[in-house]
Every structure is written in structure tokens, then in C-alpha cells.
C-alpha atoms as an extended CHARMM CRD file, in Angstrom:
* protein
*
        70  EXT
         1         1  UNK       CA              0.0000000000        0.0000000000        0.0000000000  PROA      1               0.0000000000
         2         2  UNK       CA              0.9720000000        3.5350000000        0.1130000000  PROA      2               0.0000000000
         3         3  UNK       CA              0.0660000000        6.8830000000       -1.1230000000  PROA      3               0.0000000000
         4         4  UNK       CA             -1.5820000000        6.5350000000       -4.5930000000  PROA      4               0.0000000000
         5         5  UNK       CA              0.2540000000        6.5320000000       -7.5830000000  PROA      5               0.0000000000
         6         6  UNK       CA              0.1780000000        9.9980000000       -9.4860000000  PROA      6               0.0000000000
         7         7  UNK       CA             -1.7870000000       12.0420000000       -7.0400000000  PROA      7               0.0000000000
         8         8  UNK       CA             -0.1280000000       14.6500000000       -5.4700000000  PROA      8               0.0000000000
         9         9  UNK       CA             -1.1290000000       15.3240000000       -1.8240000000  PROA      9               0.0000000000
        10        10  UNK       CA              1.0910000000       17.8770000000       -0.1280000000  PROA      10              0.0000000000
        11        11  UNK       CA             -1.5060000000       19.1250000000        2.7150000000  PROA      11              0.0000000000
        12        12  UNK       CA             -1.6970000000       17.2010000000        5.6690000000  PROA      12              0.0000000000
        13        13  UNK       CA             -5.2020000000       17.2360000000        7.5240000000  PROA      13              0.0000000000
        14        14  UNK       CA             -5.8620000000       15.3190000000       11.0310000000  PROA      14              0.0000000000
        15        15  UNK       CA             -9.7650000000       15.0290000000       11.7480000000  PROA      15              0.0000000000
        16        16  UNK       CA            -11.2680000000       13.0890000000       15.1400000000  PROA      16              0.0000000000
        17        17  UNK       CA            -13.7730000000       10.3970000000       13.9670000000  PROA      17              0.0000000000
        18        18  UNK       CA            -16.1850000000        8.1580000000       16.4060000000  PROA      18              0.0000000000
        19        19  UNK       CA            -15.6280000000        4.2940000000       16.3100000000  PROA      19              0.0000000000
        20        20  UNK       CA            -19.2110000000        4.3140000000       14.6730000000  PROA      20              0.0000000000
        21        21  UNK       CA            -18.0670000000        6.8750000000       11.7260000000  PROA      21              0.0000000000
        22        22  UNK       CA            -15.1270000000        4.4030000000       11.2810000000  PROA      22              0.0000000000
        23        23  UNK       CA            -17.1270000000        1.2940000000       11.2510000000  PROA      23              0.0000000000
        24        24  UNK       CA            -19.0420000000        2.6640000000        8.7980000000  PROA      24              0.0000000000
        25        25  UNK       CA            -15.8160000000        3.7510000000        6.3430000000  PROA      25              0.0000000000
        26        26  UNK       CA            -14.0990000000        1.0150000000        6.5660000000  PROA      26              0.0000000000
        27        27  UNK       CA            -17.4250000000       -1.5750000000        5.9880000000  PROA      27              0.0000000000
        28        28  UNK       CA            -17.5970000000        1.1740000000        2.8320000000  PROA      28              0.0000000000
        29        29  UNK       CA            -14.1530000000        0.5550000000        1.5920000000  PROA      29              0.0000000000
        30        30  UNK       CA            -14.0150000000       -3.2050000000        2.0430000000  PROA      30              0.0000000000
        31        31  UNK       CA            -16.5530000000       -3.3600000000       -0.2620000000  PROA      31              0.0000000000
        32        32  UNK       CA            -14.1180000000       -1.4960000000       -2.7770000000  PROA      32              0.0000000000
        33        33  UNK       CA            -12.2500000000       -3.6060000000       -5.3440000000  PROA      33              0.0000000000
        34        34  UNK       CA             -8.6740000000       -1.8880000000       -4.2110000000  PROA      34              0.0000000000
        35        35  UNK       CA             -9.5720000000       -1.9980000000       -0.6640000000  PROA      35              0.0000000000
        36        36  UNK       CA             -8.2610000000        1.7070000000       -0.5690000000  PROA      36              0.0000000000
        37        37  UNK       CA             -6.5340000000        3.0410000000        2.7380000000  PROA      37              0.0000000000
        38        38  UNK       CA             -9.2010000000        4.6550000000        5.1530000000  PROA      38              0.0000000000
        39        39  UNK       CA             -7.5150000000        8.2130000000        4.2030000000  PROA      39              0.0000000000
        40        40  UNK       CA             -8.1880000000        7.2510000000        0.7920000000  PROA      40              0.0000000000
        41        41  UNK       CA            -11.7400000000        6.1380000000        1.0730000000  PROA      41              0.0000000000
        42        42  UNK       CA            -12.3960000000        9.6580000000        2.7620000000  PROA      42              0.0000000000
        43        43  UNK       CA            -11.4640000000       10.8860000000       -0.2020000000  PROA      43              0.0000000000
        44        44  UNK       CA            -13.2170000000        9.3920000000       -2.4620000000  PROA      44              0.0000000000
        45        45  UNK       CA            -16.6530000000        9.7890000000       -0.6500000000  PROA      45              0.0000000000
        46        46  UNK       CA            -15.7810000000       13.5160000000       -0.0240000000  PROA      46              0.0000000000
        47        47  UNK       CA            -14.5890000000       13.6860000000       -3.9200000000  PROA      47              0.0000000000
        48        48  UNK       CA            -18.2110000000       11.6500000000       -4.4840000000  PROA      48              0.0000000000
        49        49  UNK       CA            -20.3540000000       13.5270000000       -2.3440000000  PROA      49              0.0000000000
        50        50  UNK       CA            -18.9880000000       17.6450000000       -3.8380000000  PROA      50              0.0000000000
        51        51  UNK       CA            -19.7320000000       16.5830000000       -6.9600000000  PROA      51              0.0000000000
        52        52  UNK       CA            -23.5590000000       15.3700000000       -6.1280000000  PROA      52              0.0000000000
        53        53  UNK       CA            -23.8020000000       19.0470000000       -4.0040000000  PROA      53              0.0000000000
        54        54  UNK       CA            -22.1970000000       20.6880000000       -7.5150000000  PROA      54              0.0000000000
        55        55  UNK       CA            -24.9380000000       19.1820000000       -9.6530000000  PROA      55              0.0000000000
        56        56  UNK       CA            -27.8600000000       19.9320000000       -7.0120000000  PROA      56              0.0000000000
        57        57  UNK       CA            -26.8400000000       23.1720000000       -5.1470000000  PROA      57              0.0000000000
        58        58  UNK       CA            -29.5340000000       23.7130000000       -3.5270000000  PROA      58              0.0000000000
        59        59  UNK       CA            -29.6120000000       20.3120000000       -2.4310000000  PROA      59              0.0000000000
        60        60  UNK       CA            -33.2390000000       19.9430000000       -3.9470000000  PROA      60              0.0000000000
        61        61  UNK       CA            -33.3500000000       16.5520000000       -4.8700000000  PROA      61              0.0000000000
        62        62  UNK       CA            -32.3290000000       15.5440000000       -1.2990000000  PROA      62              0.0000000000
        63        63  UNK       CA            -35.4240000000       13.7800000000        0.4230000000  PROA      63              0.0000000000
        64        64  UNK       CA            -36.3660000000       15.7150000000        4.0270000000  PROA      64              0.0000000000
        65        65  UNK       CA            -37.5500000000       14.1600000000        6.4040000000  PROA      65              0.0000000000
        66        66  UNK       CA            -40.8090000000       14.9760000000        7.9060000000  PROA      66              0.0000000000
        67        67  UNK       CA            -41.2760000000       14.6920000000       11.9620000000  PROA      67              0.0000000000
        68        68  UNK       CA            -44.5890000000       13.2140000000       13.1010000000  PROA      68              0.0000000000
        69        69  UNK       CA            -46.1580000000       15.4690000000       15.7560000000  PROA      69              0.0000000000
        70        70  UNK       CA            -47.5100000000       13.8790000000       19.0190000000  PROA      70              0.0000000000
């Protein structure tokens, strides 16, 4: 393993995650083909998720949910 071959990533960034957040990464990336590094898989859902917000700004194809009053 290692960094990834012609990407060049000269910022470092340290982030605090829950065990829960993790879980839920690294079930994510172990369903990848390239079982990519947990920094990588970050990434690539980050990467994955802009360009969904870039294509619906206004976020209006996102479903809301609706609380049931009492």
C-alpha cells in the first residue's frame, strides 16, 4: 500500500472520527475492489459527495424528512 500513484497530496489534515463513523468507512471501503486506505476512502466519498452538491446546489433533490407530531 501507500500513497496513490500519481496524485499529489502535499496538505496534511488530522480530523477526530467516532468508532461508529469508522465502522461505517471502513465496511464502505471493504466493499471497494482496491480496498483503498481509510484516508483514501475519505477521499473518495468527499470527492463523491462535492460533486452530487455541484450538480444539485440547492440540495433539492435531497429527500427531508418529515417529523410526526404527538
Amino acid at each position: 500500500m501507500g500513497r496513490p500513484p500519481g496524485r499529489i497530496q502535499d496538505r496534511p489534515f488530522q480530523m477526530r472520527l467516532s468508532h461508529e463513523f469508522l465502522e461505517r468507512v471502513d465496511e464502505w471501503r471493504q466493499k471497494q475492489p482496491d480496498l483503498p486506505s481509510r484516508a483514501e476512502s475519505i477521499r473518495r466519498l468527499t470527492a463523491a459527495m462535492l460533486q452530487i452538491l455541484d450538480k444539485d446546489p440547492d440540495q433539492k433533490g435531497a429527500k427531508s424528512r418529515k417529523r410526526k407530531s404527538g
